[in-house]
C-alpha positions in Angstrom: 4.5 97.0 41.1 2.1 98.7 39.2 3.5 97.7 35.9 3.4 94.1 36.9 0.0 95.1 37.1 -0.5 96.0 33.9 2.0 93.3 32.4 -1.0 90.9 34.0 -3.9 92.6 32.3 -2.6 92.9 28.9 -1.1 89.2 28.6 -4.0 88.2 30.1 -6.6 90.2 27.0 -4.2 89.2 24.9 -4.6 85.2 25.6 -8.3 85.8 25.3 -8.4 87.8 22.2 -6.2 84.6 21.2 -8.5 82.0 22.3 -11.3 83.7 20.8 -9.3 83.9 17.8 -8.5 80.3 17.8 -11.6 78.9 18.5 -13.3 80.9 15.6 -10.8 79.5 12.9 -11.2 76.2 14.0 -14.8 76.7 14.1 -15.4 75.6 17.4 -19.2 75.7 19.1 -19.5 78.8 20.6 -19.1 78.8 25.0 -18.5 81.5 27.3 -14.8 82.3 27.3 -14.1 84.5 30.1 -12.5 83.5 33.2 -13.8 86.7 35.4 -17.4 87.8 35.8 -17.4 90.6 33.1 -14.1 91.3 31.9 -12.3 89.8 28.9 -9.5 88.1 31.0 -7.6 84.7 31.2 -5.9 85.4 34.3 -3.6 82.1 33.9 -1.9 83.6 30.4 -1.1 86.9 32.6 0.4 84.4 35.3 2.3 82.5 32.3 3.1 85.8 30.5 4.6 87.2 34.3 6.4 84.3 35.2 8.2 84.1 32.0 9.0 87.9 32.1 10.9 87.0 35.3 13.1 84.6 34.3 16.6 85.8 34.5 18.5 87.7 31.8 21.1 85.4 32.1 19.0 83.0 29.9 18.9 85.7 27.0 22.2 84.5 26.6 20.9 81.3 25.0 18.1 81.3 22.6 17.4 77.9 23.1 17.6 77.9 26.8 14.9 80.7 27.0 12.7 78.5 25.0 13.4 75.5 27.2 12.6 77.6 30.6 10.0 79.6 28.7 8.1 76.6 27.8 8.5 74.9 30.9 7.3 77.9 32.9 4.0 78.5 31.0 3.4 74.6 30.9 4.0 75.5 35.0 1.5 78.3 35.2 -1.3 76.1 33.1 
């Protein structure tokens, strides 16, 4: 349970050091980009990130299944 945990917190710095990121290079105004009070989160690309981490290993069979169910289950957790 507890590396779900962390699974969460890193996919979810990792989408907003990837927003950030984005919004620089396209030179977007600058807005407050964190989802919690003072941490750095996105909590919805942890969700996304968690979600797609359990979808079952029977999909790794098919590359372009796990893209199809990836996709679908981030489009899910947005």
């Amino acid at each position: 349970m507890i590396l779900w945990f962390w699974y969460f917190v890193i996919y979810s710095f990792l989408g907003f050091l990837t927003e950030v990121a984005f919004a620089r290079l396209t030179r977007n105004p600058k807005r407050d980009r964190k989802c919690r009070y003072f941490l750095p989160l996105c909590p919805v690309y942890g969700l996304g990130a968690c979600a797609i981490l359990l979808l079952p290993r029977q999909v790794d069979a098919s590359p372009f299944l796990l893209f199809l169910l990836g996709g679908l289950t981030a489009t899910a957790a947005e």
